[in-house]
MILUM-878257 format. One record per residue (C-alpha): residue number from 1; chain; y, z, x. Coordinates in steps of 0.5 Angstrom, whole numbers. Layout:
N
SITE   k c     Y     Z     X
SITE NUM A     Y     Z     X
...
// end
This chain:
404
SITE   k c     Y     Z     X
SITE   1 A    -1   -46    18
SITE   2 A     6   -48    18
SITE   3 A    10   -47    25
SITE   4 A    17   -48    28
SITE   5 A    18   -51    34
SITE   6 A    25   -49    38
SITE   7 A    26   -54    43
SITE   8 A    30   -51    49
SITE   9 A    33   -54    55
SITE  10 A    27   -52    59
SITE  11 A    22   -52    54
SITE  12 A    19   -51    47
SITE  13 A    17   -44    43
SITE  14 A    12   -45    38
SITE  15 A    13   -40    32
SITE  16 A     8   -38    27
SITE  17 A    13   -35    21
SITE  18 A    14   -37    15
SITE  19 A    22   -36    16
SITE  20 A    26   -34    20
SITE  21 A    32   -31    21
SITE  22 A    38   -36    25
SITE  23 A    40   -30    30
SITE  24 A    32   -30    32
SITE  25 A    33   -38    33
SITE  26 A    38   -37    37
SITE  27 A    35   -32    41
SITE  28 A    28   -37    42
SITE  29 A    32   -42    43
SITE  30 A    37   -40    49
SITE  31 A    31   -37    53
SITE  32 A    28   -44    52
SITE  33 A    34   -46    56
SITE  34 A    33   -42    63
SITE  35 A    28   -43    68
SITE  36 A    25   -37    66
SITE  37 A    20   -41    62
SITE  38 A    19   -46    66
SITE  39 A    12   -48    65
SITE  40 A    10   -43    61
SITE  41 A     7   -43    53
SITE  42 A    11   -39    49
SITE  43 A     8   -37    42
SITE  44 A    12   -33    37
SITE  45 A     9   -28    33
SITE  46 A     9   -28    25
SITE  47 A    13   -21    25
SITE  48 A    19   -25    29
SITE  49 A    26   -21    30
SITE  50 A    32   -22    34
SITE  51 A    31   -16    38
SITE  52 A    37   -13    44
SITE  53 A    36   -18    50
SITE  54 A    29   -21    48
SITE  55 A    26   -23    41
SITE  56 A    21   -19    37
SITE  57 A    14   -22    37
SITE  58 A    15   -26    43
SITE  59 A     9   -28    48
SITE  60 A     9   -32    54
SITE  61 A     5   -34    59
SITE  62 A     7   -32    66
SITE  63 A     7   -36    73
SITE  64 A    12   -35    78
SITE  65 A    18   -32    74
SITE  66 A    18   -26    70
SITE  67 A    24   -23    66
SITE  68 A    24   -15    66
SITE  69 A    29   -15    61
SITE  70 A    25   -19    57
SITE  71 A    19   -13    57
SITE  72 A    24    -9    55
SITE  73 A    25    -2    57
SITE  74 A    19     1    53
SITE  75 A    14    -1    57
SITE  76 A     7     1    56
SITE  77 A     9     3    48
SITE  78 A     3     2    43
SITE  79 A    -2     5    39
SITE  80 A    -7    10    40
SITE  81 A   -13    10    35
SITE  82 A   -17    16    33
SITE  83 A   -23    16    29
SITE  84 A   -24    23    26
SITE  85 A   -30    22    21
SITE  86 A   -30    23    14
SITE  87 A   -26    30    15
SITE  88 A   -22    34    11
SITE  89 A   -15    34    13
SITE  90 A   -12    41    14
SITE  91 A    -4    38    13
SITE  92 A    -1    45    15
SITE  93 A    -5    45    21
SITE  94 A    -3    38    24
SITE  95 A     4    38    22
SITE  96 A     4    45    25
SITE  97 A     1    41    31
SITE  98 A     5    35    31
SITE  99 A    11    39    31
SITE 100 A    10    43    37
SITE 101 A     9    36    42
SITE 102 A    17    35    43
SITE 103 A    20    29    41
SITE 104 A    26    25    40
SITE 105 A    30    27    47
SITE 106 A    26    33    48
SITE 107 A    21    34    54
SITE 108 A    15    39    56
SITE 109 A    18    46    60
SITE 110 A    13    46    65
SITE 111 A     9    38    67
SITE 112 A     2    38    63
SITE 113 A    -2    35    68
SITE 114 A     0    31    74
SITE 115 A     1    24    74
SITE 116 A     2    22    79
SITE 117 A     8    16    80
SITE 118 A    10    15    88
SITE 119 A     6    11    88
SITE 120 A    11     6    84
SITE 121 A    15     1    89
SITE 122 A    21     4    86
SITE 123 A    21    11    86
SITE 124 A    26    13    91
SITE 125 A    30    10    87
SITE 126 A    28    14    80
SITE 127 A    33    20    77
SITE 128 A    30    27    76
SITE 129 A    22    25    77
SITE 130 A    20    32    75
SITE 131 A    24    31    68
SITE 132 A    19    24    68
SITE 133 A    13    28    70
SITE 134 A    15    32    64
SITE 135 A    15    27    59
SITE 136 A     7    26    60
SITE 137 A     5    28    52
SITE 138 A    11    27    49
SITE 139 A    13    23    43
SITE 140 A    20    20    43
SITE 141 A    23    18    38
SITE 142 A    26    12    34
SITE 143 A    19     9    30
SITE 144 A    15    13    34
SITE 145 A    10    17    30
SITE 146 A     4    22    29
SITE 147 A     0    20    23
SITE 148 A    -7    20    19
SITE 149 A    -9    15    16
SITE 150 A   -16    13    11
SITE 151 A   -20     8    10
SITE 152 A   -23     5     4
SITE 153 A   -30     9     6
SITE 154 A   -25    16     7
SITE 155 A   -26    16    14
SITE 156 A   -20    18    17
SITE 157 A   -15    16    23
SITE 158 A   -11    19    28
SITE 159 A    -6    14    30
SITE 160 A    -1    16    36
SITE 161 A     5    10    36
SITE 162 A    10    12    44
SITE 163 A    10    10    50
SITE 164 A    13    11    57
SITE 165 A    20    15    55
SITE 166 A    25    15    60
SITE 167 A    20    13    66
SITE 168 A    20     6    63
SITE 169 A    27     5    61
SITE 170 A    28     7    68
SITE 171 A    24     2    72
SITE 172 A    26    -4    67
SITE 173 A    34    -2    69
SITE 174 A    32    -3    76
SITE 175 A    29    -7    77
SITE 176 A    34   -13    71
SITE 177 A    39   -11    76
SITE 178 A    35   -14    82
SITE 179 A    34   -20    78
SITE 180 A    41   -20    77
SITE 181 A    43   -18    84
SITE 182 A    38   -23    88
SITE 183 A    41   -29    83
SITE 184 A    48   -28    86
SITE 185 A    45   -28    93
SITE 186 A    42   -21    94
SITE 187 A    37   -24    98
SITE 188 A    42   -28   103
SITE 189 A    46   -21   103
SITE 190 A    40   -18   106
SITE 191 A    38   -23   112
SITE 192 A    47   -23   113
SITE 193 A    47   -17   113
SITE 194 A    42   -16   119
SITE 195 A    45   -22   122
SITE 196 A    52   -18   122
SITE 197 A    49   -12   125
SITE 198 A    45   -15   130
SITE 199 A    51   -20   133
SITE 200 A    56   -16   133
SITE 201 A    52   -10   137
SITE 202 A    52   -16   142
SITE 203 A    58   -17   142
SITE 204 A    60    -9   143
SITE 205 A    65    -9   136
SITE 206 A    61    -4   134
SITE 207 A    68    -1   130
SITE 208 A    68    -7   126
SITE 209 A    61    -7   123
SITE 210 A    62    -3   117
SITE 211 A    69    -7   115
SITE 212 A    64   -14   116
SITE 213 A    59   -11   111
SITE 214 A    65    -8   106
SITE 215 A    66   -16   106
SITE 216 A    59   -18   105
SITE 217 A    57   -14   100
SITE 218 A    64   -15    96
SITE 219 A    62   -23    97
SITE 220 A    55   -21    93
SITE 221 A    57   -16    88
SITE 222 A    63   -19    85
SITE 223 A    61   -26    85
SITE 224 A    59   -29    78
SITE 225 A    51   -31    76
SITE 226 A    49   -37    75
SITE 227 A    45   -35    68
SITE 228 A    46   -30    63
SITE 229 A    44   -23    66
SITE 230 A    39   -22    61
SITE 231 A    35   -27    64
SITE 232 A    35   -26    70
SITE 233 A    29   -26    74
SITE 234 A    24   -23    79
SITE 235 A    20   -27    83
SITE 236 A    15   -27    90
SITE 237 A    15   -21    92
SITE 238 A    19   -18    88
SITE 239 A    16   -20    81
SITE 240 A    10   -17    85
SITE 241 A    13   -10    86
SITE 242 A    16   -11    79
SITE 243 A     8   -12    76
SITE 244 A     6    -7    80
SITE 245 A    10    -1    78
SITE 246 A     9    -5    71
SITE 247 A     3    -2    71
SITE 248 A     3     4    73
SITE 249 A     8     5    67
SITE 250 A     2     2    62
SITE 251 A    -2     7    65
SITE 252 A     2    13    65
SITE 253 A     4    10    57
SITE 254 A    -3    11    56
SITE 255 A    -5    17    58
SITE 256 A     1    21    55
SITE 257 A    -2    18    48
SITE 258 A    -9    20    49
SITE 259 A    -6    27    52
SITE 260 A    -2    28    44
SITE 261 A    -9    27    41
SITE 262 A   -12    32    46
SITE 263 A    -7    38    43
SITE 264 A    -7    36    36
SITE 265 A   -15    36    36
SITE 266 A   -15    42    40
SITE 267 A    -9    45    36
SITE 268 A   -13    43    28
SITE 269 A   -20    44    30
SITE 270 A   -21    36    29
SITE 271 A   -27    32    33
SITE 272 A   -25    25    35
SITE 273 A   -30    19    36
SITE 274 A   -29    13    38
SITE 275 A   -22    11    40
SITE 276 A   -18     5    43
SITE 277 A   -10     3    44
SITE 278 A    -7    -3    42
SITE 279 A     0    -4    47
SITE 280 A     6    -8    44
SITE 281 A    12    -8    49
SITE 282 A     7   -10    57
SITE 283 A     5   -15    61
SITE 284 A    -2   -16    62
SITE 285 A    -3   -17    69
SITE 286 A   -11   -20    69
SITE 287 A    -8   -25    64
SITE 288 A    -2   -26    66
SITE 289 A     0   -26    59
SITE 290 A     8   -23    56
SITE 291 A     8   -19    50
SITE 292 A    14   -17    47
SITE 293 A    13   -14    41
SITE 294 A     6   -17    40
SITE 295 A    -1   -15    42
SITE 296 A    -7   -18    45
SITE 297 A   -13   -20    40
SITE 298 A   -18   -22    45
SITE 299 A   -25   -25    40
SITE 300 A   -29   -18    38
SITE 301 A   -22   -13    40
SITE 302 A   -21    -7    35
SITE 303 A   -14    -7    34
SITE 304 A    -9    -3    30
SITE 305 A    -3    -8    26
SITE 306 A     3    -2    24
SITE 307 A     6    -4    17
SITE 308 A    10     1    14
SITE 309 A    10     9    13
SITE 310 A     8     8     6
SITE 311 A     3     2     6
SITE 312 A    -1     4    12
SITE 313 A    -4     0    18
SITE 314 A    -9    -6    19
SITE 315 A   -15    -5    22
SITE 316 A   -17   -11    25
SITE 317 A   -21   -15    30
SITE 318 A   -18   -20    35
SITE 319 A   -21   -27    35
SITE 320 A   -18   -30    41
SITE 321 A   -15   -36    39
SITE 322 A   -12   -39    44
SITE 323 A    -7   -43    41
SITE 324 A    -4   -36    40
SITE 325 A    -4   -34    47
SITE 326 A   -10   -29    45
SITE 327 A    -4   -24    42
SITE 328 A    -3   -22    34
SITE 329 A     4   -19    31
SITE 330 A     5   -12    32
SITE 331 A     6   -10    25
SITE 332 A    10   -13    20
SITE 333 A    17   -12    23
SITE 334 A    24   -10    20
SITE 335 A    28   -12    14
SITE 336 A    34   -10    16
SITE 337 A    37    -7    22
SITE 338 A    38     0    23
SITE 339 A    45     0    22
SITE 340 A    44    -3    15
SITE 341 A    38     1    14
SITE 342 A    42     7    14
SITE 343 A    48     4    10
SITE 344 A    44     1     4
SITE 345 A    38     5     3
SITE 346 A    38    12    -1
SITE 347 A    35    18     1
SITE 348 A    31    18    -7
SITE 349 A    29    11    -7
SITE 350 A    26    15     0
SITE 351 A    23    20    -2
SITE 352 A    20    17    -8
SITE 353 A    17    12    -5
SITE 354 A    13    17     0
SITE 355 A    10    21    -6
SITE 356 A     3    22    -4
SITE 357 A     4    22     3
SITE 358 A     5    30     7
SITE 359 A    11    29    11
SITE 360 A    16    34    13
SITE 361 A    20    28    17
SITE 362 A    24    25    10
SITE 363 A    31    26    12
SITE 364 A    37    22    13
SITE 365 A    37    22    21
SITE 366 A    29    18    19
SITE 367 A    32    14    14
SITE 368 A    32     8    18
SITE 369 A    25     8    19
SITE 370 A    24     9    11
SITE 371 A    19     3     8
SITE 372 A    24    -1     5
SITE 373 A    26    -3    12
SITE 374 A    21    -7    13
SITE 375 A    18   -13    11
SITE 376 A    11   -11     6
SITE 377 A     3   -13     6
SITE 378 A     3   -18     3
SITE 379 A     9   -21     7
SITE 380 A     4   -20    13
SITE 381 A    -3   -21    11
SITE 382 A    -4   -28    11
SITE 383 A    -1   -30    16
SITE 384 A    -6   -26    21
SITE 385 A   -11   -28    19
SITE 386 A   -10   -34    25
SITE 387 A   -11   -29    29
SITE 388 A   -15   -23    26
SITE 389 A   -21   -21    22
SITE 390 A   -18   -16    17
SITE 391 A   -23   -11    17
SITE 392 A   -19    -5    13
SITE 393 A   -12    -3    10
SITE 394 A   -11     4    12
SITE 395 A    -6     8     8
SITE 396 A    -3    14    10
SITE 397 A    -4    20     8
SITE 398 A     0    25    13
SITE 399 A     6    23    18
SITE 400 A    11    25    23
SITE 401 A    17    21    25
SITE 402 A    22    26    30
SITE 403 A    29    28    27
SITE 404 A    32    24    33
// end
């Protein structure tokens, strides 16, 4: 197939899209100018789209330097999979059930079960740990939904598309700034620090010691950077930490799907059968393999391909192609930014597009989610078939966007 290759100062990116918008480029090709890619095998997914700090559809191999902000705030978010059987589908009851999960900025009043998060590297440093602790099983807003889906046989799907709130956002802000810090020598401050502690103890100048450190700090924390702050990064132990905490929050993503589908089951009767998730914004650390806006398509891997709320998803299997860094896009990515979205589009053209579908989420706070935001089927399909095996195009038969 056709590919762009997007040559850097440090490196080149390979890019499997047909077109690609120029602000994209630019973003691709100035992160291919930093150390940050050194040595690393960048694959840019079809679904390709210039994103806040890193492009959307970006993969990459990882050695000894990761960029948190590149991964992004949302860690861990994905989608989880349901398969319900071929069952009759009780709308009120799951819209009744979707609702009652809080979304958007909202949080459960009491936790929902313990998960436990001292364990991050980072957690001292964490804001209101119980509201955190909260947001296990909850929603969020923005293109984060509940849906229902049917496949050709009429086998429904439940699928649950969230990720870590306001923990992932909390740990990705951290621990940028560390990279910023240590790119301005926050390292040298350290062991200055100590330096100055030590001496001037010796030295009986005890009075003068936060003085020296006011100067020491104001040297590191004034100075200037020598990269952009967006790709600064973490590297020995602090990577290690970063990594660590990166999956605690992967995992704490997950388990907040997989508690939304137990309440909606339990709420509407339903059973659900075999399950999986396929996570879009993460590091895979047996791998070491970045995704930014793409996932894993391992060779026999069941994976859920999000298109839009009119035209459903892909349900599909992974062949493991290498040259793709073993990854697929994650959906078929925007048309039009958020901003244009709700500038452009008309609530009619909206709700005439959604015939069909139960939702009570078409208003003008979703408008920006509506389909014609996003690139279609057909813009998509072909392009996978690199990386997947189409097993099924799954339309939607029920959704739920919150009303951020």
């Amino acid at each position: 197939m056709d590919l762009i290759e997007i040559k850097g100062k440090i490196n080149t990116a390979i890019c499997y899209a047909r077109v690609v918008e120029d602000e994209a480029i630019e973003q691709i090709r100035r992160m291919c100018d930093y150390p940050m890619t050194e040595g690393s095998r960048i694959r840019i997914m079809p679904d390709v789209h210039s994103g806040k700090g890193c492009t959307i559809g970006t993969t990459m191999t990882i050695t000894d330097k990761a960029v948190p902000n590149v991964v992004g705030v949302d860690i861990g978010c994905g989608m989880y999979t349901v398969n319900l059987g071929k069952v009759d589908i009780d709308f009120v009851k799951v819209d009744e059930a979707a609702h009652f999960i809080p979304s958007g900025m909202n949080v459960w009043e009491g936790r929902q079960e313990r998960f436990d998060l001292t364990e991050l590297a980072c957690y001292r440093e964490l804001k209101d740990t119980k509201r955190l602790e909260r947001s296990l099983g909850t929603l969020g807003g923005g293109n984060h939904f509940i849906e229902i889906d049917e496949a050709g046989d009429g086998t429904k799907y439940l699928v649950i598309h969230s990720g870590s709130r306001n923990l992932g956002k909390q740990v990705a802000e951290l621990y940028q700034k560390l990279a910023i810090n240590l790119d301005r020598g926050y390292g040298d401050y350290l062991e200055k620090r100590d330096e100055i502690i030590r001496t001037y103890k010796e030295q009986g100048r005890r009075s003068e010691i936060q003085d020296a450190l006011k100067q020491l700090h104001w040297q590191v924390y004034e100075s200037e950077t020598s990269m952009p702050e967006d790709l600064c990064y973490l590297s020995g132990k602090y990577l290690e930490d970063y990594l660590h905490d990166v999956e605690i929050c992967q995992a704490f993503a997950r388990r907040s799907r997989e508690k939304m589908a137990e309440i909606i089951l339990e709420r509407t009767g339903m059973a659900g059968r075999e399950a999986f998730h396929t996570i879009h914004n993460y590091i895979d650390t047996d791998e070491m393999i970045l995704r930014k806006g793409a996932i894993a398509a391992h060779g026999g891997e069941k994976v859920l391909i999000p298109i839009n709320m009119r035209d459903g998803s892909v349900l599909a299997v992974g062949k493991g192609n290498p040259e793709w860094n073993y990854s697929a896009p994650h959906g078929a990515g925007r048309l039009m930014s958020r901003t244009k979205a709700k500038a452009n589009l008309s609530m009619d053209e909206y709700r005439e597009t959604m015939k069909g579908i139960y939702t009570t989420s078409i208003n003008e706070n979703t408008l920006d989610e509506a389909p014609m935001a996003y690139k279609s089927l057909e813009d998509i399909i072909d392009v996978i078939r690199e990386s997947v095996d189409v097993i099924d195009v799954m339309k939607p038969i029920y959704n739920f966007k919150a009303s951020d």
